[in-house]
PyMOL Python script that loads the backbone (N, CA, C, O; Angstrom):
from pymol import cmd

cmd.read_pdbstr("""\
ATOM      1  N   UNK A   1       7.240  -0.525  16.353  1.00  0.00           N
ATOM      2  CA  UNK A   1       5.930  -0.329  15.762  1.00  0.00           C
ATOM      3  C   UNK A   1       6.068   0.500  14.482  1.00  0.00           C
ATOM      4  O   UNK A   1       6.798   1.491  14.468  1.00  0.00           O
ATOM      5  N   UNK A   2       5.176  -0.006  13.102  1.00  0.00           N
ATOM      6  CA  UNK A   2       5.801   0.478  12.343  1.00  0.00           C
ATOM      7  C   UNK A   2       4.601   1.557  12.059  1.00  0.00           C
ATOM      8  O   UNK A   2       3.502   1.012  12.165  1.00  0.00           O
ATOM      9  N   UNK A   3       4.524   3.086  11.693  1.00  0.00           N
ATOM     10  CA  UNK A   3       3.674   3.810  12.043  1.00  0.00           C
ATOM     11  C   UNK A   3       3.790   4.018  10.218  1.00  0.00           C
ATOM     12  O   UNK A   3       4.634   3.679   9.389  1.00  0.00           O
ATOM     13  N   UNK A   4       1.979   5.028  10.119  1.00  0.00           N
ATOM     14  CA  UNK A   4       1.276   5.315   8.821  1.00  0.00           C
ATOM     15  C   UNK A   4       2.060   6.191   7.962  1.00  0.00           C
ATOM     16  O   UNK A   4       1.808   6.255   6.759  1.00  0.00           O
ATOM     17  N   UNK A   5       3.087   6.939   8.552  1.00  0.00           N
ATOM     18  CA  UNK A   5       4.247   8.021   7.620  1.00  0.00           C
ATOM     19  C   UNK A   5       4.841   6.253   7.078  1.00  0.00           C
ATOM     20  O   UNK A   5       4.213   5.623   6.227  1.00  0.00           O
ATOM     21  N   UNK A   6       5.696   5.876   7.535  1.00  0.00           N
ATOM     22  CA  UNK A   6       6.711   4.088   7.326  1.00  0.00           C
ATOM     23  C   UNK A   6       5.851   4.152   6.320  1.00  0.00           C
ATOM     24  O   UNK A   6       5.936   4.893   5.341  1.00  0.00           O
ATOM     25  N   UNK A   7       5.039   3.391   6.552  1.00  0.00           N
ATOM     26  CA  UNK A   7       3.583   3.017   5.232  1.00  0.00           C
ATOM     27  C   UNK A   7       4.126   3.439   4.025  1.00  0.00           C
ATOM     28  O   UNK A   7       4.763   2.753   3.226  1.00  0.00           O
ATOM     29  N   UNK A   8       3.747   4.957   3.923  1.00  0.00           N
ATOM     30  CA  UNK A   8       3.227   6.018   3.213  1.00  0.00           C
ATOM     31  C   UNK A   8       4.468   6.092   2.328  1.00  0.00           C
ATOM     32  O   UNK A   8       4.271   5.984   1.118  1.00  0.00           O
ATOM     33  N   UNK A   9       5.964   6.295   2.843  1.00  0.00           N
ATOM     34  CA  UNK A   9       7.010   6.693   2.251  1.00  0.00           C
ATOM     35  C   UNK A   9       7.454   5.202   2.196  1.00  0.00           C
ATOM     36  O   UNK A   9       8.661   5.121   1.969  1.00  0.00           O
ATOM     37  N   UNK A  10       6.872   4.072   2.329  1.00  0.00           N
ATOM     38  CA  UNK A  10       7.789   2.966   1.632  1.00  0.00           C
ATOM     39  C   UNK A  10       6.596   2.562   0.573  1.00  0.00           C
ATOM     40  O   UNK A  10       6.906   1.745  -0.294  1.00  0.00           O
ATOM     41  N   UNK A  11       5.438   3.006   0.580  1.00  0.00           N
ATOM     42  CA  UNK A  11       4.732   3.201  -0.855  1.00  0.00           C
ATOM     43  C   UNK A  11       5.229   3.887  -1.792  1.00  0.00           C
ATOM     44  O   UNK A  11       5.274   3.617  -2.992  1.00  0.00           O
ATOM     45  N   UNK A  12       5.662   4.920  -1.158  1.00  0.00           N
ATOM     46  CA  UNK A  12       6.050   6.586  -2.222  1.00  0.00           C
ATOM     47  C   UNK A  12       7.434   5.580  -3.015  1.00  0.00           C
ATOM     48  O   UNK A  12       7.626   5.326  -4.204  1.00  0.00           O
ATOM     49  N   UNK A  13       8.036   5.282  -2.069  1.00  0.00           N
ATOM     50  CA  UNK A  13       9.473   4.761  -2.909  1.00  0.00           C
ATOM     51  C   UNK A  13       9.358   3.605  -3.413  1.00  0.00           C
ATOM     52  O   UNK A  13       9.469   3.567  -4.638  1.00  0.00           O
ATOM     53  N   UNK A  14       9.182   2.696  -2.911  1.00  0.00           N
ATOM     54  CA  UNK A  14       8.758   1.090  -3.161  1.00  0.00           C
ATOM     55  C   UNK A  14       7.578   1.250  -4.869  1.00  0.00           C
ATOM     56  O   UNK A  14       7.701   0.326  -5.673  1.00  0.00           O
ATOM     57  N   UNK A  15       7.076   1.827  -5.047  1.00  0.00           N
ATOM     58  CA  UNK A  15       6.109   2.273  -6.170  1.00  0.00           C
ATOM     59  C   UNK A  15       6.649   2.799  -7.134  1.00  0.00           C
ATOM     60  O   UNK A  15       6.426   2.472  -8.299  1.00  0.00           O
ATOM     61  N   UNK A  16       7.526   3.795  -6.729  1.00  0.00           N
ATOM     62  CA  UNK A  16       7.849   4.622  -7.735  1.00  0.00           C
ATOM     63  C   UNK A  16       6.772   5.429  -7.592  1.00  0.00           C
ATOM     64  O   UNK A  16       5.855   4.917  -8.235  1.00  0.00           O
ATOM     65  N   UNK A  17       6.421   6.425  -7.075  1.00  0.00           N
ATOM     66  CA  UNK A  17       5.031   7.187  -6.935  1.00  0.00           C
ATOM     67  C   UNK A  17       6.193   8.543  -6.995  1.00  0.00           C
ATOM     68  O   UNK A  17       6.847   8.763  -5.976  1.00  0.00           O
ATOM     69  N   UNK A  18       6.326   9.109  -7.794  1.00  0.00           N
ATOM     70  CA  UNK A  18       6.971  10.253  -8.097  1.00  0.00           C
ATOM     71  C   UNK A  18       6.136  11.903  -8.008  1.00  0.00           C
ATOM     72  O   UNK A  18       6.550  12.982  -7.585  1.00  0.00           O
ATOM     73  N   UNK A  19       5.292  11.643  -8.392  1.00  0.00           N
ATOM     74  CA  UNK A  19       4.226  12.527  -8.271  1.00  0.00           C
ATOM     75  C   UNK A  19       3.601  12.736  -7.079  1.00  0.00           C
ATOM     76  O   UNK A  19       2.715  13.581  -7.203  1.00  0.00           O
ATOM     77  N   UNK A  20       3.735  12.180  -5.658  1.00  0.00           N
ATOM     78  CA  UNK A  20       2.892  12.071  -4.755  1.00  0.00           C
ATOM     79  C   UNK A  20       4.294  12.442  -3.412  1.00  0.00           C
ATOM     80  O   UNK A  20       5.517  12.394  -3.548  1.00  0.00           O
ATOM     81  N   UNK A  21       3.513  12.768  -2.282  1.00  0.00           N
ATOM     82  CA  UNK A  21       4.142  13.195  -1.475  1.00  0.00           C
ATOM     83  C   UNK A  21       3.441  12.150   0.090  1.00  0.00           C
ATOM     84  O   UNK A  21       2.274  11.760   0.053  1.00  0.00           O
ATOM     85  N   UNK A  22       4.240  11.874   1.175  1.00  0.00           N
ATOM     86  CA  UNK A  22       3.294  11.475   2.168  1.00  0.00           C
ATOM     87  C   UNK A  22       2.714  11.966   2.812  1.00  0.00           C
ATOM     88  O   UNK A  22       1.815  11.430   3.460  1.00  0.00           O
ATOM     89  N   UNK A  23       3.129  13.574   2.883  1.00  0.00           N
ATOM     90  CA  UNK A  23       1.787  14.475   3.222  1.00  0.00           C
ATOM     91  C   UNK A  23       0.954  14.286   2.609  1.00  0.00           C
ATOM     92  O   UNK A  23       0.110  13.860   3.398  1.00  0.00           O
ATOM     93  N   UNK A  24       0.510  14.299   1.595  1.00  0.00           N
ATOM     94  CA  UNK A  24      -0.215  14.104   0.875  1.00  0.00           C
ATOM     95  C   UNK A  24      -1.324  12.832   0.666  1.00  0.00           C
ATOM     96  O   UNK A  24      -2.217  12.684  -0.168  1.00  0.00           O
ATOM     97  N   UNK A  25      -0.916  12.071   1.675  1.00  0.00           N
ATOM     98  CA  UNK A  25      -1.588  10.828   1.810  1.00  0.00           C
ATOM     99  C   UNK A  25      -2.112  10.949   3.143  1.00  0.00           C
ATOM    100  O   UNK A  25      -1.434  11.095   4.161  1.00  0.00           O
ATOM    101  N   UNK A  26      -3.943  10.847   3.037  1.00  0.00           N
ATOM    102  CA  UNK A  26      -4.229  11.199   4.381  1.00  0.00           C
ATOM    103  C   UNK A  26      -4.249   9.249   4.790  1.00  0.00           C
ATOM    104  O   UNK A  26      -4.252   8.442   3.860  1.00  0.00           O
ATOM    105  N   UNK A  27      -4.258   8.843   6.077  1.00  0.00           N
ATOM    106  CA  UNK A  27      -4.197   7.658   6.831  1.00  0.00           C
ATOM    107  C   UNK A  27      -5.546   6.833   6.183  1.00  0.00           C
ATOM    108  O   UNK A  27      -5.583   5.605   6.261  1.00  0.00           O
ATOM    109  N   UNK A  28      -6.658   7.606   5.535  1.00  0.00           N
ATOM    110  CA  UNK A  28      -7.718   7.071   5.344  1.00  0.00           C
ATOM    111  C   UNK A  28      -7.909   7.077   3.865  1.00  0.00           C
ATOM    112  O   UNK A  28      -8.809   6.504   3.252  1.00  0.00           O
ATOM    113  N   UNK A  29      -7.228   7.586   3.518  1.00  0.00           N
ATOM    114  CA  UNK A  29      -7.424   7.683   1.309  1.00  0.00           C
ATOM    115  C   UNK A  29      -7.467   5.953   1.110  1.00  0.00           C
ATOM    116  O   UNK A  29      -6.933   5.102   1.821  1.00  0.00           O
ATOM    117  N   UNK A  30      -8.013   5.838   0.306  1.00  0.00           N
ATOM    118  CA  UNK A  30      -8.642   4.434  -0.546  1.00  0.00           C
ATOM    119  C   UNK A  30      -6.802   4.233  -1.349  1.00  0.00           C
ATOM    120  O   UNK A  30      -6.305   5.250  -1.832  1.00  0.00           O
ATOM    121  N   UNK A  31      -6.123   3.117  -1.388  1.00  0.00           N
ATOM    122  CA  UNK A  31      -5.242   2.867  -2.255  1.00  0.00           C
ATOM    123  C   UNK A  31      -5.347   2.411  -3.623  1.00  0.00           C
ATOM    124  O   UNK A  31      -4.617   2.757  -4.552  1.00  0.00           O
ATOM    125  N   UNK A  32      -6.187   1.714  -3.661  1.00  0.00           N
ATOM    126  CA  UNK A  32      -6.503   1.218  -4.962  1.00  0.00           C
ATOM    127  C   UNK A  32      -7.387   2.667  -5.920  1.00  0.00           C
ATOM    128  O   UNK A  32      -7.759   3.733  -5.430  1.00  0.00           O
ATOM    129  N   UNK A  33      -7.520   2.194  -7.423  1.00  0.00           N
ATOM    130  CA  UNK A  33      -8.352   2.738  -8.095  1.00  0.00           C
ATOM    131  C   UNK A  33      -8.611   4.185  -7.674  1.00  0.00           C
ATOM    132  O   UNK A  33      -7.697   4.907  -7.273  1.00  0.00           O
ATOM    133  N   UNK A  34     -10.069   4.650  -7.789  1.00  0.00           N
ATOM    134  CA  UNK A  34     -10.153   6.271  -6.945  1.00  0.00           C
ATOM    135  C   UNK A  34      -9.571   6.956  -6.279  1.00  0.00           C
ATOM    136  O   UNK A  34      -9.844   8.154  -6.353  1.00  0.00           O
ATOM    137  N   UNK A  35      -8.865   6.660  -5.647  1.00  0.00           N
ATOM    138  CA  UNK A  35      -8.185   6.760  -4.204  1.00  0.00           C
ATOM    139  C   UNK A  35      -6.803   7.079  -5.138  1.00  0.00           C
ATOM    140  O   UNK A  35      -6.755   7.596  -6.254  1.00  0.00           O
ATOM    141  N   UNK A  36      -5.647   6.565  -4.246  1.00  0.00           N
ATOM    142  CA  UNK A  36      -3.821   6.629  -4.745  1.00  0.00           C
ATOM    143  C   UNK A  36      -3.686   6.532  -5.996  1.00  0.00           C
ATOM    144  O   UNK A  36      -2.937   7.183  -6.725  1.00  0.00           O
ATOM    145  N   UNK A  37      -4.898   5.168  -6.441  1.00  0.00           N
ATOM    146  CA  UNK A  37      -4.317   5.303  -8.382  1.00  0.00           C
ATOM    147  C   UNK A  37      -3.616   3.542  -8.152  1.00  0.00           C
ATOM    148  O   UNK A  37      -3.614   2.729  -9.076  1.00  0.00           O
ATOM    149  N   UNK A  38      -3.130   3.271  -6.909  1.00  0.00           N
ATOM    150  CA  UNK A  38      -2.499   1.633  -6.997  1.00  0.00           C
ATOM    151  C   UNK A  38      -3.607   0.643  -8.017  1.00  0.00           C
ATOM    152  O   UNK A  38      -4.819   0.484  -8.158  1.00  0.00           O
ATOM    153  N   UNK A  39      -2.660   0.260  -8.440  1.00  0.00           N
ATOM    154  CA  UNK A  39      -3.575  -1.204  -9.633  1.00  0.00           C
ATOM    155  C   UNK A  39      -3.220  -2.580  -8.732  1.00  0.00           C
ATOM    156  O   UNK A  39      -2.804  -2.766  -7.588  1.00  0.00           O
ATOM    157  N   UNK A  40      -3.560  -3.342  -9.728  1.00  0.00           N
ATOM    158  CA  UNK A  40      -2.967  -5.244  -9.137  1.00  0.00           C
ATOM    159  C   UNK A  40      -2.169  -4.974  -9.378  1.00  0.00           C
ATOM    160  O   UNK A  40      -1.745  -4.661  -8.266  1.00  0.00           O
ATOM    161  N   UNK A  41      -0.949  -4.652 -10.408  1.00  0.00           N
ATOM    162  CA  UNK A  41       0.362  -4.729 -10.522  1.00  0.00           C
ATOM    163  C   UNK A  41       0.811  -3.833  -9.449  1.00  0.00           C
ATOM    164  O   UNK A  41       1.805  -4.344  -8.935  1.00  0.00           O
ATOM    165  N   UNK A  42       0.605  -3.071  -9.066  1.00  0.00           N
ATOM    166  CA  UNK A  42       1.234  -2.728  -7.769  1.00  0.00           C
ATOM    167  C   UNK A  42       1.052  -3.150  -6.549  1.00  0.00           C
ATOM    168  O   UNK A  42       1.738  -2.789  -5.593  1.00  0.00           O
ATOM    169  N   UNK A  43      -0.209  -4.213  -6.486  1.00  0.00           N
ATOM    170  CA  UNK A  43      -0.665  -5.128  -4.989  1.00  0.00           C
ATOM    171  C   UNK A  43       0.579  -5.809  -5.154  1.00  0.00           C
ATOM    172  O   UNK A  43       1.395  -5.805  -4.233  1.00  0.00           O
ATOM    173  N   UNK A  44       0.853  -6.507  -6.442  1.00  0.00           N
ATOM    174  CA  UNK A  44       1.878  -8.132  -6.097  1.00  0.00           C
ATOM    175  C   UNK A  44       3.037  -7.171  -5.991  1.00  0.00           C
ATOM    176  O   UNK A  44       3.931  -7.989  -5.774  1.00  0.00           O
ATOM    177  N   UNK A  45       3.587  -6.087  -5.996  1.00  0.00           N
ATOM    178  CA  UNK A  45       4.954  -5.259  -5.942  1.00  0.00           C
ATOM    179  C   UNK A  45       4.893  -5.195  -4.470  1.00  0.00           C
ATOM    180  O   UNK A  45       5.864  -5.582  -3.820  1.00  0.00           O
ATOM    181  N   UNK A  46       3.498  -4.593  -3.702  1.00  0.00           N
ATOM    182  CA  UNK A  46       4.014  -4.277  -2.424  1.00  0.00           C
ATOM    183  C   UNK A  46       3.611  -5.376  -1.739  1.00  0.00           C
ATOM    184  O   UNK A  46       3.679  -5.430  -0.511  1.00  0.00           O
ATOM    185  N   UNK A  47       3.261  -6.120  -2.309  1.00  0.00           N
ATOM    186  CA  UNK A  47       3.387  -7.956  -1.383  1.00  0.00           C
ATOM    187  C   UNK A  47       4.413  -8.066  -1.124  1.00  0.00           C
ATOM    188  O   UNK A  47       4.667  -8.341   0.048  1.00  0.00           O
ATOM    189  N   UNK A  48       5.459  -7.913  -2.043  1.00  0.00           N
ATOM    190  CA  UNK A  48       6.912  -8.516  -2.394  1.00  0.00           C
ATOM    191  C   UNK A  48       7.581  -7.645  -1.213  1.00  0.00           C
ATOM    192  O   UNK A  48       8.451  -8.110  -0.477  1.00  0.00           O
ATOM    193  N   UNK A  49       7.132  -6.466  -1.121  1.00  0.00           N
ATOM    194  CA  UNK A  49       7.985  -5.168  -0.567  1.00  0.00           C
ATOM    195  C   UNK A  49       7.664  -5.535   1.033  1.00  0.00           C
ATOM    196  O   UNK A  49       8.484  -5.387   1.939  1.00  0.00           O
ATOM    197  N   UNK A  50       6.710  -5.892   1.149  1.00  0.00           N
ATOM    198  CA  UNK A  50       5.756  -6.322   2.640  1.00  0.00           C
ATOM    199  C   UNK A  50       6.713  -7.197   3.224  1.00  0.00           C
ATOM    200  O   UNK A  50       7.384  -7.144   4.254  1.00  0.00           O
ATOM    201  N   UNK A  51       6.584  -8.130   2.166  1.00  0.00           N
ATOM    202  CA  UNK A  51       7.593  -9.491   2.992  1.00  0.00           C
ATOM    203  C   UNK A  51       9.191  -9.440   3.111  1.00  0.00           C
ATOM    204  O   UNK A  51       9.951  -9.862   3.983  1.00  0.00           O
ATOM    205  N   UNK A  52       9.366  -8.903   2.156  1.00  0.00           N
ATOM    206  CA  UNK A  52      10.591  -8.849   2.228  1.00  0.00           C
ATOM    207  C   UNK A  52      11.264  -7.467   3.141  1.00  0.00           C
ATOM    208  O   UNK A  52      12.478  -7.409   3.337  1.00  0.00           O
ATOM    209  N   UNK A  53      10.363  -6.444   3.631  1.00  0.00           N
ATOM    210  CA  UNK A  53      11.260  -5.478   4.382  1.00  0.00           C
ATOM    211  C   UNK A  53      10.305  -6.082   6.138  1.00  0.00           C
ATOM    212  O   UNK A  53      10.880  -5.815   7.194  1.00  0.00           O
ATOM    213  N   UNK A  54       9.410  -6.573   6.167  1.00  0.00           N
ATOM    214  CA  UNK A  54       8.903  -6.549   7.191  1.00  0.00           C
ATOM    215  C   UNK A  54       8.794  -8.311   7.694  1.00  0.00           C
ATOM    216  O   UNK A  54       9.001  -8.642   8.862  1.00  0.00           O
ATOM    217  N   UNK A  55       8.515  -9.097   6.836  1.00  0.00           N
ATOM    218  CA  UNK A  55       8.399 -10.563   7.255  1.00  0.00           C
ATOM    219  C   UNK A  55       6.818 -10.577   7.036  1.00  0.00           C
ATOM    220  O   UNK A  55       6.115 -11.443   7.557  1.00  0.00           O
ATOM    221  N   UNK A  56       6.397  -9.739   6.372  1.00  0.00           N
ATOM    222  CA  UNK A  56       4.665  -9.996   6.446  1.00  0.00           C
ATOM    223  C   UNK A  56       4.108 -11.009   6.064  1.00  0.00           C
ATOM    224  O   UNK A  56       5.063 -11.378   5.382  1.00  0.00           O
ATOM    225  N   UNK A  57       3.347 -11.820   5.907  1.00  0.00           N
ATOM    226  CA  UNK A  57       2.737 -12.570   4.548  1.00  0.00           C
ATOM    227  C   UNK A  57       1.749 -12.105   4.491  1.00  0.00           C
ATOM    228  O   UNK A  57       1.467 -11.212   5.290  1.00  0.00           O
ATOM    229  N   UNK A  58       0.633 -12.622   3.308  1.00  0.00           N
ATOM    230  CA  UNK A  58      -0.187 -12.841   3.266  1.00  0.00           C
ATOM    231  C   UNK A  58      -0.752 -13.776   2.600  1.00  0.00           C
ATOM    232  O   UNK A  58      -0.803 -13.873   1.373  1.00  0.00           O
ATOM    233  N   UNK A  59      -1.355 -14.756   3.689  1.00  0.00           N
ATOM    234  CA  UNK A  59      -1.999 -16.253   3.072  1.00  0.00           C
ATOM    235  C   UNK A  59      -3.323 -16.036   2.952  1.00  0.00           C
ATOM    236  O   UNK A  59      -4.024 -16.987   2.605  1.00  0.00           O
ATOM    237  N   UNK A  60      -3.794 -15.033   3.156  1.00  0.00           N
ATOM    238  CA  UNK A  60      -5.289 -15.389   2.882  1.00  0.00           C
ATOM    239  C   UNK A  60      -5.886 -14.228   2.194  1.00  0.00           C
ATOM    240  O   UNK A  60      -6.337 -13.179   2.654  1.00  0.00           O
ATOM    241  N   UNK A  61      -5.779 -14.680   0.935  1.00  0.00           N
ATOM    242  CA  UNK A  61      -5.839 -13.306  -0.466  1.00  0.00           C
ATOM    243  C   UNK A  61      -7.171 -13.286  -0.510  1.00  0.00           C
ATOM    244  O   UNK A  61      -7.486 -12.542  -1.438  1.00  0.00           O
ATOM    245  N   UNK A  62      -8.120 -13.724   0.020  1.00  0.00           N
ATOM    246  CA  UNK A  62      -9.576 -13.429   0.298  1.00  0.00           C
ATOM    247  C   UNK A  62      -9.363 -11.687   1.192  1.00  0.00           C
ATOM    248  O   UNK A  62      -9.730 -10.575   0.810  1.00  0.00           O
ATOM    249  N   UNK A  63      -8.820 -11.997   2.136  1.00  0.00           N
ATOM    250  CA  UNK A  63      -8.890 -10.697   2.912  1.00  0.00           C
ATOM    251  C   UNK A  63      -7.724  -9.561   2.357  1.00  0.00           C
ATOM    252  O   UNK A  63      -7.409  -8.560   3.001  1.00  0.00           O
ATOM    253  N   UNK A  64      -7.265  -9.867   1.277  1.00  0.00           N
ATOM    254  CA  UNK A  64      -6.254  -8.568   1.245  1.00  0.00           C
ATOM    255  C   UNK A  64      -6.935  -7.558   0.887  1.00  0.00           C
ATOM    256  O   UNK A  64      -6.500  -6.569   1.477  1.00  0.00           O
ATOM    257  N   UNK A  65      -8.108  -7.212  -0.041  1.00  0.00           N
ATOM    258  CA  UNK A  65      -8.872  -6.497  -0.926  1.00  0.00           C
ATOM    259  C   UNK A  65      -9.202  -5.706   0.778  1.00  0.00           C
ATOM    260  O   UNK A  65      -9.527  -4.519   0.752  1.00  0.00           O
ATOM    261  N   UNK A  66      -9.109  -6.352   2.051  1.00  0.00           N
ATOM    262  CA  UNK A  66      -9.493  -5.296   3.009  1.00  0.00           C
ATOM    263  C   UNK A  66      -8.231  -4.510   3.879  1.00  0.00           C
ATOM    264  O   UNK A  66      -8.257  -3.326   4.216  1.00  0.00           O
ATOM    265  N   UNK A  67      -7.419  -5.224   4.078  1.00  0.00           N
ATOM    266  CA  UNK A  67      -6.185  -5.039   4.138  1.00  0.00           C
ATOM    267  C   UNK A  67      -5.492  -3.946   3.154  1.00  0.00           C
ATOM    268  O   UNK A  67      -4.786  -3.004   3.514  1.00  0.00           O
ATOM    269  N   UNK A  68      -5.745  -4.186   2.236  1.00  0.00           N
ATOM    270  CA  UNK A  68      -5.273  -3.012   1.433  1.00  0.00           C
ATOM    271  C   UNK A  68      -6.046  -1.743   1.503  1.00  0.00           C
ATOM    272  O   UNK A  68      -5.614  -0.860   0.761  1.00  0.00           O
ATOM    273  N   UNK A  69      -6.750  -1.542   1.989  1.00  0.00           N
ATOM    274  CA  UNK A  69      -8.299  -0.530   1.875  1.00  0.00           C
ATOM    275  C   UNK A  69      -7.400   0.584   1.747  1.00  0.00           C
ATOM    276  O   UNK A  69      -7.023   1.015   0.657  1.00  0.00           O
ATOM    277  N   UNK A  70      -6.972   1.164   3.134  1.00  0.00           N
ATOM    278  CA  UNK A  70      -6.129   1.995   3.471  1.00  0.00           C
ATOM    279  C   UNK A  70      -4.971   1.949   4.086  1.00  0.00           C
ATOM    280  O   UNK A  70      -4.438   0.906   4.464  1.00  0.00           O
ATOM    281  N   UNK A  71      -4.397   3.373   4.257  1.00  0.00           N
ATOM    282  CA  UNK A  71      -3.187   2.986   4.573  1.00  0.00           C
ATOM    283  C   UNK A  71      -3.320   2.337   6.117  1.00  0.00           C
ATOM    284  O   UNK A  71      -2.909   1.218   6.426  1.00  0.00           O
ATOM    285  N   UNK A  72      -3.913   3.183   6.920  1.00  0.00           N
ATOM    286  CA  UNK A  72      -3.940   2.653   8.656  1.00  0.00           C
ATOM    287  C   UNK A  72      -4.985   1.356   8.610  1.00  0.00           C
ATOM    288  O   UNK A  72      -5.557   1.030   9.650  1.00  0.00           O
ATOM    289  N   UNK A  73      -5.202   0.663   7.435  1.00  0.00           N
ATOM    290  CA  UNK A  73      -5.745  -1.083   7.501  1.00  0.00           C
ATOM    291  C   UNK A  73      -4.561  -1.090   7.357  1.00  0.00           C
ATOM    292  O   UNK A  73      -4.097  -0.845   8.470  1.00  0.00           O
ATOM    293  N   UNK A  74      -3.552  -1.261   6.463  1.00  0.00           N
ATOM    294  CA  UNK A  74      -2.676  -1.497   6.094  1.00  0.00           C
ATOM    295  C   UNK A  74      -1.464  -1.766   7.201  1.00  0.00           C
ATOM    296  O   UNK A  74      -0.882  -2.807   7.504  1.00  0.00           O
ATOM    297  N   UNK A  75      -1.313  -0.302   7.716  1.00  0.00           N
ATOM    298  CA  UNK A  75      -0.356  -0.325   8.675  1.00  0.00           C
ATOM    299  C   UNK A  75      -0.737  -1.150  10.250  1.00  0.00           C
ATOM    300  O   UNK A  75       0.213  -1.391  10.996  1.00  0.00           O
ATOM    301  N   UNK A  76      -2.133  -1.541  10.673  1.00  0.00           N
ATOM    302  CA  UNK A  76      -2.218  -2.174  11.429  1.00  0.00           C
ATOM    303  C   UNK A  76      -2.172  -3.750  11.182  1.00  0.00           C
ATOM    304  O   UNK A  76      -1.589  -4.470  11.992  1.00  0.00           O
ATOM    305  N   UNK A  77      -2.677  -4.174  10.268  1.00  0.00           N
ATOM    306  CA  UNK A  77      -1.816  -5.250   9.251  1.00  0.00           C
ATOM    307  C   UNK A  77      -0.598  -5.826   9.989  1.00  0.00           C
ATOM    308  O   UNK A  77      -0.348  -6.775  10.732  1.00  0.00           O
ATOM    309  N   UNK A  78       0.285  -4.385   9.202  1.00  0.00           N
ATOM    310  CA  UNK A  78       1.616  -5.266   9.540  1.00  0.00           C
ATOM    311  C   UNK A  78       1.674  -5.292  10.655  1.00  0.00           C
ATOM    312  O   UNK A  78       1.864  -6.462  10.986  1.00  0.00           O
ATOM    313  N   UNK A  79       1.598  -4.388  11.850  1.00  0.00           N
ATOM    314  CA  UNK A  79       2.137  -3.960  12.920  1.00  0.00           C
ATOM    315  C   UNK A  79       1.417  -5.956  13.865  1.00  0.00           C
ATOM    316  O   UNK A  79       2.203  -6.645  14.515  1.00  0.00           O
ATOM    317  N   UNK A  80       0.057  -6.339  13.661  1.00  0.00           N
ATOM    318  CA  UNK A  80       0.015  -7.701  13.766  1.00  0.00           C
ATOM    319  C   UNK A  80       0.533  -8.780  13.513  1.00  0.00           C
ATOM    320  O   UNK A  80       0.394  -9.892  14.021  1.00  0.00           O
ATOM    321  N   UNK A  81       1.624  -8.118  12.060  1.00  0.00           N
ATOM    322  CA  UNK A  81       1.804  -9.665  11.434  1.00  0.00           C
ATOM    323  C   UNK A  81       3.623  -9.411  11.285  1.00  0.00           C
ATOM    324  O   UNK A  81       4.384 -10.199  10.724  1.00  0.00           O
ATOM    325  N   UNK A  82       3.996  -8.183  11.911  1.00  0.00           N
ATOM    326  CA  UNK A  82       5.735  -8.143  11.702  1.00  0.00           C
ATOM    327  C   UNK A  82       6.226  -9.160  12.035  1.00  0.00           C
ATOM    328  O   UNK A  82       5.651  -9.862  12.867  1.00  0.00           O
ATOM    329  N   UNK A  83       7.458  -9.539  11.469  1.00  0.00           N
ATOM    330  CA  UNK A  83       8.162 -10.803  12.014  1.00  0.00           C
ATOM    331  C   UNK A  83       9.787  -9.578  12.235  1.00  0.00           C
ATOM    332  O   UNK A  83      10.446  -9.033  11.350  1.00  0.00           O
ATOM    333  N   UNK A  84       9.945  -9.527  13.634  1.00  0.00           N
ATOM    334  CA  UNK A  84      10.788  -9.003  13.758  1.00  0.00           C
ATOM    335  C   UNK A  84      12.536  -9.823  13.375  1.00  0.00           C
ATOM    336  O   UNK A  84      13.570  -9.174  13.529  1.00  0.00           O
TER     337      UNK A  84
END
""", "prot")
cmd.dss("prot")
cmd.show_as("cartoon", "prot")
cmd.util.cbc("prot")
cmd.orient("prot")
C-alpha cells in the first residue's frame, strides 16, 4: 500500500520541488495553483512518474482535475489502480 509520505516525497523529487519539504505537505493541501504551486506541465510529468513507478494510468482525463485535488485523492488513486 502506497501511503501519503510515498506521494509527497515522490512529488518533492519527481518535481524537482526544492523548496518544499513533505512535512510540509499537509494530506489535504490543493496541488495545483493556490495550493503546492503544481501547473499542467507538472500534471503530464507526474502522469509519466505515476505510470512508470507504479503502473497507474489514467484514461479518463475528465476525472484527473479530481484525482489530482490532493494528495490523499491522489494517493487513494493509486493505491486502486497499482499494477503491482
Amino acid at each position: 500500500m502506497i501511503t501519503t509520505e510515498d506521494v509527497k516525497n515522490k512529488l518533492i523529487s519527481g518535481l524537482n520541488l526544492e523548496d518544499i519539504t513533505a512535512d510540509e505537505i499537509d494530506d489535504n493541501d490543493v496541488l495545483f495553483n493556490d495550493g503546492i504551486g503544481l501547473d499542467s506541465v507538472d500534471a503530464i510529468e507526474l502522469i509519466v512518474i505515476l505510470d512508470n513507478e507504479y503502473g497507474v494510468k489514467f484514461e479518463n482525463m475528465e476525472k484527473v482535475k479530481d484525482i489530482f485535488a490532493t494528495v490523499q485523492t491522489l494517493t487513494n488513486y493509486i493505491n486502486s489502480n497499482v499494477k503491482n
